[in-house]
N, C-alpha and C positions, 0 to 999 in steps of 0.2 A: 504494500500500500504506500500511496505518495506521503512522503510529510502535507500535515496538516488535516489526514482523517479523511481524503478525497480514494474514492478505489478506482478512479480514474486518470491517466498518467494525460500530459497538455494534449495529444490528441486525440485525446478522445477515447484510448484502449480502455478495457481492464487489467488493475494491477493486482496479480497475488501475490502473498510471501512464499508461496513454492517455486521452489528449480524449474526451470523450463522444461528439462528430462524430463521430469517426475510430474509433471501435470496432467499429463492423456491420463497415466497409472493408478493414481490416486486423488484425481479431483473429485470422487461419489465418495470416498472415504473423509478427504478434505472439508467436502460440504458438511457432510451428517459430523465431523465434530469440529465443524468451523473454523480450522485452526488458520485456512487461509484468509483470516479477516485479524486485523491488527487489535483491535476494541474487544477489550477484557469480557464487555457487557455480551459481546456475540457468541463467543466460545462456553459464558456463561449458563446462556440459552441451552446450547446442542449439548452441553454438558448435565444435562438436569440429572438425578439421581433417576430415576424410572420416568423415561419420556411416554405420555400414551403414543404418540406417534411423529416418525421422525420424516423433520419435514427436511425438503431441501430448500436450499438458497433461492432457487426459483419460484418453491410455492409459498414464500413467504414473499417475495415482491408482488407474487399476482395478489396475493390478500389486501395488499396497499396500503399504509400508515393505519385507515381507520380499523380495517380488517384484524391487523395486529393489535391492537389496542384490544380489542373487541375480545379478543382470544386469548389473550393473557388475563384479562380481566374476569372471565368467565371461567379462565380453570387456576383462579383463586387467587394469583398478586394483588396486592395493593396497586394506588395509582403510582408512585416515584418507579416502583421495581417495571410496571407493566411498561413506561415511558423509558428504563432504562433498558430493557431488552430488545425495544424496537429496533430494526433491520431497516437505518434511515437510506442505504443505499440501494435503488441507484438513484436516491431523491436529492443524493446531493450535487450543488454545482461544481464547478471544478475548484482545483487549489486556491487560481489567485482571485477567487470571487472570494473565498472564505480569508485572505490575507487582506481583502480590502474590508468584513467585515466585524472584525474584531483582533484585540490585542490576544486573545487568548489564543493558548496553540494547537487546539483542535478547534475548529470551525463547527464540529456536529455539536459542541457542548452549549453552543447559542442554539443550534434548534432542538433541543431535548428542555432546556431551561424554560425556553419561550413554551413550546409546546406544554408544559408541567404547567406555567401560569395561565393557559391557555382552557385549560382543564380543571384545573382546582378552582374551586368556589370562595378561596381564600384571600383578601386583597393581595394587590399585587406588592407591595411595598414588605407586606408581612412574609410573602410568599420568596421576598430575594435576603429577609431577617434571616427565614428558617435553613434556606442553600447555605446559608454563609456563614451563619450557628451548629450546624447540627452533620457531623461527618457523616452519619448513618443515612442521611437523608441523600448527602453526594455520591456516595457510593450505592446507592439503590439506583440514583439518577445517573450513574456512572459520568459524572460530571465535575469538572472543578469547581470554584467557589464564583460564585457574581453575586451584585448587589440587585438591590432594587431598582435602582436607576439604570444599571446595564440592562436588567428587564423591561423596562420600561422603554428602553431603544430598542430593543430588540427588534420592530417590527418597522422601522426607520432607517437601522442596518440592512435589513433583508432585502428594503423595498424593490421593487423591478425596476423604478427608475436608475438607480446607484449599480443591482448587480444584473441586470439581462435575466433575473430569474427571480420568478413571482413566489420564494420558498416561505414567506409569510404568508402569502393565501394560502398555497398550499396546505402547511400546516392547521390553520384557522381552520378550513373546510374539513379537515380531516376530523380534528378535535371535534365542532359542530355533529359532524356523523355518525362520529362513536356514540357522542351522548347521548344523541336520540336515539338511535338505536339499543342502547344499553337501558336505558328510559321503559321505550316499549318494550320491551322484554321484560323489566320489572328485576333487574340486575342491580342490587343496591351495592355502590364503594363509598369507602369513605371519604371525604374532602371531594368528590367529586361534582361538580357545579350541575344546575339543573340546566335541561335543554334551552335554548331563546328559539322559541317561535313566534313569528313576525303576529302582532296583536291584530285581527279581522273583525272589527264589530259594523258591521252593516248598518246602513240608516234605518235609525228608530227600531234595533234590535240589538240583542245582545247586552252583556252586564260588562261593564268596567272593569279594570284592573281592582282596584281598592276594594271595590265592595265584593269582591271573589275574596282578597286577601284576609278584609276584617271577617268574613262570615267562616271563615276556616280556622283565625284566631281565636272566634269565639266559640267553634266546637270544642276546641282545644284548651280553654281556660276557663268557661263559663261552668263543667262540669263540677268542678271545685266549692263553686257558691254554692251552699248546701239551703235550699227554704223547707226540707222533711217536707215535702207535698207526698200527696198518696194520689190515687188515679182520677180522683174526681175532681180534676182541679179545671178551672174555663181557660184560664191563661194560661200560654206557656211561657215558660221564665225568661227566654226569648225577646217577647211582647213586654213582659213583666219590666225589665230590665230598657226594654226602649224608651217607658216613658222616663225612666233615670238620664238616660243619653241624653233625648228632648231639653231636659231642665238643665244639664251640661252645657251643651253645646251653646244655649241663650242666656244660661246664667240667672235661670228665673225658677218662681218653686215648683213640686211637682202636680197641682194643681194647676198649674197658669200651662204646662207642657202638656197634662192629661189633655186638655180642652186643646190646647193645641195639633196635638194629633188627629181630631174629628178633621179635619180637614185635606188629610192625606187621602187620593180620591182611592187608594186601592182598601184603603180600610173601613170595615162598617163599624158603626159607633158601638155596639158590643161587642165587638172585638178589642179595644181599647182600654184597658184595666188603670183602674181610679186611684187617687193617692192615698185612699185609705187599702185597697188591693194590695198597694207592694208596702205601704206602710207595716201593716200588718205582717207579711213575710220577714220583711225587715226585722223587726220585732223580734220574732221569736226564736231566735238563737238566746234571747235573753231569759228567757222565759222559763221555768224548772219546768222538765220535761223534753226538752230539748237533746233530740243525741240520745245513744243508748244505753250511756254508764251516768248521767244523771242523775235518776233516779237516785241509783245509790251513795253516790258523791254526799246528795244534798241533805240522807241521814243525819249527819252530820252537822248540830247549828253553828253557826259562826257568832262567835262573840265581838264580831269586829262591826261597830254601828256604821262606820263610812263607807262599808266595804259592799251592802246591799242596801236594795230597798225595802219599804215594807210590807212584809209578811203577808200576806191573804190567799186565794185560792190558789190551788198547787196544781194544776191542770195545763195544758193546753190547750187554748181554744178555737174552737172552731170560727171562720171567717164570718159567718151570718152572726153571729154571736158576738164574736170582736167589735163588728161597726153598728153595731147598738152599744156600746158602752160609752160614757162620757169619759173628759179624762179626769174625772176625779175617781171612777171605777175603775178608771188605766191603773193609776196609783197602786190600787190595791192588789194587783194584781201578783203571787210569788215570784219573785226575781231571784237569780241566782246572783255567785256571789260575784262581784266585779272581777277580779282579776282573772277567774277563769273565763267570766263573757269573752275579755279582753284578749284571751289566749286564744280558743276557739276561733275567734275571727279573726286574726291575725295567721295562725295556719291555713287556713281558708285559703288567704289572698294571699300569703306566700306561696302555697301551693301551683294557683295559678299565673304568678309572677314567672317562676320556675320557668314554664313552658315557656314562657317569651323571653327569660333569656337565656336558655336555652338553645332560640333561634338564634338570638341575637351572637351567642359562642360560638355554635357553627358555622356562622360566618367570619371567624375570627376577630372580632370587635374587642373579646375578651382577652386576646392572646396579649403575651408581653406585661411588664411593670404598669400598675396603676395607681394612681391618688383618689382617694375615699376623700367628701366631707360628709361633716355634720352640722347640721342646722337644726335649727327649729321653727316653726314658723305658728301664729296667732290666729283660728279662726273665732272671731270676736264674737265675742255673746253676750245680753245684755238681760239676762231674766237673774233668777235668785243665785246669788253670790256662792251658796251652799249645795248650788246643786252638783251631783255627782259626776265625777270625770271635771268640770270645771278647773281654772288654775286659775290665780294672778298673774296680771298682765302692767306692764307698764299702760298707766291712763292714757286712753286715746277716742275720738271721735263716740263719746258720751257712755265709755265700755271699758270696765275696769276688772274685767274678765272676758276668759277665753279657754276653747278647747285648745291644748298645746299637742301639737303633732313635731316628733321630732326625725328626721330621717338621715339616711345615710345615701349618698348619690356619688356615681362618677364624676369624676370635672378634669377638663381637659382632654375629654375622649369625644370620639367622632360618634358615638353612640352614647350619651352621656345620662342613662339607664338611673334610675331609683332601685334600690338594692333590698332595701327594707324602711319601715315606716310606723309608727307606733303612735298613739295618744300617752301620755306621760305628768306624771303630777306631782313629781318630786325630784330634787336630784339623784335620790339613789334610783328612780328608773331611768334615767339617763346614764347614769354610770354599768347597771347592768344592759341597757342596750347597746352600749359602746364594745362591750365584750360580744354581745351575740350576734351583730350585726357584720363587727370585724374576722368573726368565725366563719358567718354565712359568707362574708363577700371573700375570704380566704378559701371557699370551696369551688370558688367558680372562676376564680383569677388570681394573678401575684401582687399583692398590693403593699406598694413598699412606704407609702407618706399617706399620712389622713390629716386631713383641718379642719379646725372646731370652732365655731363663735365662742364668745365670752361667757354663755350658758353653761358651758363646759368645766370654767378655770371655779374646781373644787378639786378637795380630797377625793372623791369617791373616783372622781373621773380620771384625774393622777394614777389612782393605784391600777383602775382596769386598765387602761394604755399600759401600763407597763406591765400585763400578763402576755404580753407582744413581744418578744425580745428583737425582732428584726424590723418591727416598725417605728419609722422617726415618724414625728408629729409634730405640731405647730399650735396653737389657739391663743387665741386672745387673751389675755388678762386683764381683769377690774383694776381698776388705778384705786385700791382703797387704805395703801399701804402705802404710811411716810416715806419709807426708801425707794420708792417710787417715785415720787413727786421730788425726792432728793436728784436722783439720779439724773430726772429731766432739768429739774433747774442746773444741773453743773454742766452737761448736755450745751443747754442753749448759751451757758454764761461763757463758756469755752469755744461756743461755734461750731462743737463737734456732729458729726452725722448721728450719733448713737453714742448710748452706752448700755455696757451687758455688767452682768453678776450672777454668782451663780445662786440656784432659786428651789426652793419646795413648798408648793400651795399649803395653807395650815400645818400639819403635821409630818408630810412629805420631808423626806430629807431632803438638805439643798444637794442633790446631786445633779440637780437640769440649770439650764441657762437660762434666765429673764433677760430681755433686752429692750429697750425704750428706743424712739427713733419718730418723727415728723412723719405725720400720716399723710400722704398725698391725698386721701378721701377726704376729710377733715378739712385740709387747706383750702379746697373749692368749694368749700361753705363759706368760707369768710370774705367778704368783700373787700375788709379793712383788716387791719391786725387787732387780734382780741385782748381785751383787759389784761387779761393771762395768756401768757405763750402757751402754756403748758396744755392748754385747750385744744390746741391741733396736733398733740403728742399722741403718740398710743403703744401700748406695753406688749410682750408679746413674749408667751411661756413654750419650751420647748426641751426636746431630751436629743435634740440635736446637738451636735458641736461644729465648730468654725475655726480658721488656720488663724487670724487674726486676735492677738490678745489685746490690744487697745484700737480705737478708733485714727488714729494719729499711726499707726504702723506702716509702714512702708514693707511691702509683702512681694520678695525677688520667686517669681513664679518659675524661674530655671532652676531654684536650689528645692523645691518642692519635692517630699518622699513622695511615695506610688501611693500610700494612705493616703496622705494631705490632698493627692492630686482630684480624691471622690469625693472630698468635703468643701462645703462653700467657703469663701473666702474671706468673707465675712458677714453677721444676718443678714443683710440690705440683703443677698441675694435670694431668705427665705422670705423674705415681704415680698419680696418676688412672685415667688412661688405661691405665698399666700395667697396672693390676689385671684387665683384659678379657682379658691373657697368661693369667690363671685358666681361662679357658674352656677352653684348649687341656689344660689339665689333666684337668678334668672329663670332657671328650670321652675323654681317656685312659681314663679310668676304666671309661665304657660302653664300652668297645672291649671293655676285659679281662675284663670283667662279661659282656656277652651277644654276644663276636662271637669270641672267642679260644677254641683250640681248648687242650685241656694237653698237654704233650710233653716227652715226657726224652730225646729226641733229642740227642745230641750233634755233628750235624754241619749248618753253617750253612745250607746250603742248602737240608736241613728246615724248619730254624727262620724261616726267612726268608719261604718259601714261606708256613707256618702263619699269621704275623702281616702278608703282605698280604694273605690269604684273610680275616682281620679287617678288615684298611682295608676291602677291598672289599666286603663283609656291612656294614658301617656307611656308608658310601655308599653303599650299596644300598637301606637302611632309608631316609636322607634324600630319594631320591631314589621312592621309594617314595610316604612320604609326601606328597610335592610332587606328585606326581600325583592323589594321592587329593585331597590338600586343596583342589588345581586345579577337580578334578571336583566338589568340595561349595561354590564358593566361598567357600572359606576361607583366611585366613593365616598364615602357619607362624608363631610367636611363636620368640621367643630360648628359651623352657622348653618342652623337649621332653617338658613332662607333659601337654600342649594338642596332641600331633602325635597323628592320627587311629591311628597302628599303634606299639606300644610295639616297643623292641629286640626281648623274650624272643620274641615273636609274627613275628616276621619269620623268626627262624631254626627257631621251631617249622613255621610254613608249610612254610620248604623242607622241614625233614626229613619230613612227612607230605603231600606233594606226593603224589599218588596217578599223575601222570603221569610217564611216566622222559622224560624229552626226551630227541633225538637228535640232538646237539649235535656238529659238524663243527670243525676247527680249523683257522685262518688263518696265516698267516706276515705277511699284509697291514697292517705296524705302522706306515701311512701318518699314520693320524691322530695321532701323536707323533713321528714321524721328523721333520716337518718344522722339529719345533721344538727339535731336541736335535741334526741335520747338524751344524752351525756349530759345536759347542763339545764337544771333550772333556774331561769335567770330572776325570776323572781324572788327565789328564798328566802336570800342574804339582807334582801332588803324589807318586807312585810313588816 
């Protein structure tokens, strides 16, 4: 074979590595163990331990790239290995077209690379991480190493204007015909992308992309929502669940959305389930009797008075029955105790979280280091101060309480996912959700930095972050401490950017870093300069460390150890890094915008319910889009003004879904039980 992995010599012959003598003698011997092919991957083929049948050099051209793909994949490789055994020639050009199209010194290892991105469903950028990470993967791909960006030429190097030879369509086509073919047959690989068939919907026929996608999402997640219906039910959970979408998507109650669905002309007005209908389902997760180990749970009284409501009939009720009651009979009604309301529903919606991201993994969104925040966020209540699940709230807009939802989310990710999310009413549920949150989001990605608002800067939250040993963190700290406000004033009086010390919240040993520093947010509040400097200061707690011991240090980055060279150089760089905590803001914002339903509901279990029906409508949207974007080969950017399906559009889909699905409900909370046995995160704090 020529240098350069061409089996063709400049005119055009074929070149093998056998003697000219010996070629009539032994070219059927040659072929069947390939030895007259230079490439490890060919010989590795004809060499297989028990071949079912041995092919020649011939019958594997006439099969033709897709052919081969198709036949490796079906008698059991993986995608890397079945893309590394292909028999690229005689598809290849000659030597000095592979010299013109790459530095590398086989010319086939561009089109094995391209083709492998070609075929995975994996971004491309992650797809040239993995070649350039992972030996086992090159040596399946019998390939050297490239990047992303060389992948990403890939099909710019090949073009036909540059070489006389179309080896990118080529490829594409071939990729294309495997999948589908692999598709129809019903041939599952792993990482293998789904088929792109060109979209046909005829005038004034046919359904959309989106509303195929979301009604397949909610086979898929809706089963989870558990309402114990038995067979005699008029709505299905389907319908049920629209008019929740409806009051989403407008931001109006679900009364103002019932009435608004009379108007959709496919629906008849008793097909349209009322807000006392899903109210009522709603409801009765809370209800004693609910779920099949209840009963006996609830043997048991609880001496705890905030913990439930009060006492009265211990039954389930029937719906004819329920919307004759007022709510001062609501009241009376047996309630179970809170924290396991709060558990129960929270599995639920984790469960069906699961599925979508899930998707969203499969499509490698999850792959690679990630940063976690924490927020919390206020939805404002203005009835009795005492009512349960309620919190204090900093006064605002004539509301001195709120249900406190605290969650954990991506930031900085092209997929920037809600991970988990809770209603919360003390610090010690914050500090136990900070442990089980960073356990769940440790099962489904590598997550090496999490950021906290200032809700966080306690003891309780200190000690869970540190049952982390590999994660650095970041959060805000309360300025309620003299050597704080020392620090700032010596700070500004010196003109320095910062000053650090080392720090532990209340009881914590000082073994982490405090550091103050001029808040760039802050500053563009102020028009003029304020009374106090110290006003546009802000403090900031961490178990980070930095190469820098003073502010004034002069930092020669040549003499830097290989430690030194992974640590920041000094905090300014993790205020940096903090500010990507903003995302988890924003995200807030489109929750409340296009996924939240409105509600004057007074009792938490509503409310709880309403605002994971939000998480999950916005996972749903992400996850949504990751399919579509899959299918158009595209990539999801960090600005969700580039995702193929806007928020408002995803909830308008459900609500004018013209099919009611028949949606069945599961108890089967396998896919998060396994990861939540081990640890009651409740206990410690009761």
């Amino acid at each position: 074979m020529t240098d350069g992995g061409s089996p063709f010599d400049e005119d055009g012959e074929w070149v093998t590595n056998v003697p000219d003598d010996e070629q009539d003698e032994t070219a059927d011997d040659q072929l069947v163990r390939g030895t007259n092919l230079a490439k490890t991957s060919d010989s590795s083929v004809y060499n297989s331990p028990e071949p079912e049948t041995v092919m020649t050099l011939t019958d594997w051209w006439d099969l033709g790239i897709e052919g081969q793909l198709i036949r490796h994949l079906q008698n059991g490789a993986d995608l890397p290995e079945a893309v590394g055994r292909l028999r690229l020639h005689p598809y290849y050009p000659s030597k000095n077209v592979f010299d013109d199209w790459s530095t590398y010194k086989d010319g086939e290892d561009l089109m094995r690379g391209h083709l492998y991105n070609q075929l995975s469903e994996t971004k491309e950028y992650r797809v040239g991480d993995r070649i350039q990470g992972r030996t086992s993967l090159r040596e399946k791909l019998r390939i050297e190493s490239m990047s992303g960006s060389t992948l990403n030429r890939a099909e710019d190097i090949m073009d036909d204007d540059v070489s006389g030879y179309d080896a990118a369509g080529l490829l594409n086509d071939a990729a294309e015909a495997a999948v589908r073919q692999l598709h129809e047959d019903g041939v599952e690989v792993e990482d293998l992308r789904a088929p792109i068939y060109p979209e046909t919907i005829s005038d004034g026929e046919g359904e959309y992309p989106l509303t195929l996608i979301l009604r397949d999402l909610r086979k898929k997640t809706y089963p989870y929502i558990r309402f114990n219906r038995d067979k005699s039910v008029t709505h299905s959970k389907d319908m049920l669940l629209r008019v929740l979408a409806s009051a989403a998507r407008d931001y109006v109650h679900l009364t103002t959305a019932a009435d608004g669905l009379k108007y959709k002309h496919w629906l008849d007005e008793d097909d349209i389930p009322s807000r006392w209908t899903l109210g009522y389902h709603l409801r009765k997760v809370a209800l004693v009797g609910w779920g099949e180990d209840d009963e006996e749970e609830d043997e048991t009284d609880s001496t705890d008075d905030e913990s439930e409501e009060p006492d009265g009939e211990a039954r389930q009720l029937g719906l004819d029955e329920f919307e004759d009651l007022d709510e001062d009979e609501v009241e009376e009604l047996e309630f179970r105790d809170f924290y396991s309301v709060i558990e129960d529903i929270r599995d639920m919606f984790l469960a069906a979280n699961q599925e979508l991201h899930d998707i969203i993994s499969k499509h490698g969104y999850y792959d690679g280091q990630h940063a976690v925040a924490f927020d919390t966020t206020d939805v404002l209540f203005r009835g009795d101060p005492e009512t349960l699940g309620a919190s204090g709230t900093k006064a605002t807009r004539n509301a001195s309480h709120a249900w406190q939802f605290i969650s954990c989310s991506l930031v900085g990710a092209d997929a920037p996912a809600i991970l988990m999310s809770e209603l919360v009413k003390t610090s010690g549920d914050k500090a136990a959700f900070l442990k089980r949150a960073l356990w769940m989001a440790d099962t489904m990605m590598d997550v090496n930095r999490a950021y906290l608002d200032s809700g966080f800067y306690n003891e309780d939250s200190a000690r869970a972050l540190g049952e982390f040993d590999r994660l650095g963190w970041v959060m805000q700290a309360k300025q309620s401490a003299d050597k704080i406000d020392e620090m700032m004033d010596h700070a500004i009086e010196n003109e320095q950017d910062w000053q650090a010390t080392k720090w532990g919240v209340s009881d914590v040993p000082e073994r982490h870093n405090l550091w103050v520093m001029e808040s760039e947010k802050k500053s563009k509040l102020y028009k003029e300069e304020p009374d106090d400097p110290k006003d546009k200061w802000i403090a900031f707690y961490t178990n980070i460390d930095w190469v820098a011991d003073s502010p004034d240090e002069e930092i020669d980055t040549e003499s830097l150890t290989e430690e030194q060279r992974e640590m920041p150089l000094t905090p300014l760089e993790l205020a940096d890094d903090f500010r990507a905590r903003w995302g988890i803001e924003t995200g807030y914002r489109k929750l409340k915008e296009d996924f939240l339903a409105k509600s004057r509901s007074t009792r938490y279990y509503i409310r709880v319910q309403v605002f994971y029906f939000a998480v999950l409508w916005y996972n749903m949207w992400l996850a949504a889009n990751v399919i579509r974007a899959g299918k158009l080969g595209l990539d999801l950017g960090d600005d969700d003004v580039n995702y193929p399906f806007p928020g408002p559009h995803v909830m308008r889909a459900i609500e004018e879904d013209p099919a009611d699905l028949q949606i069945g409900e599961t108890d089967d909370l396998s896919v998060i039980e396994d990861k939540l046995q081990s640890f009651d995160p409740w206990s410690e704090f009761r």
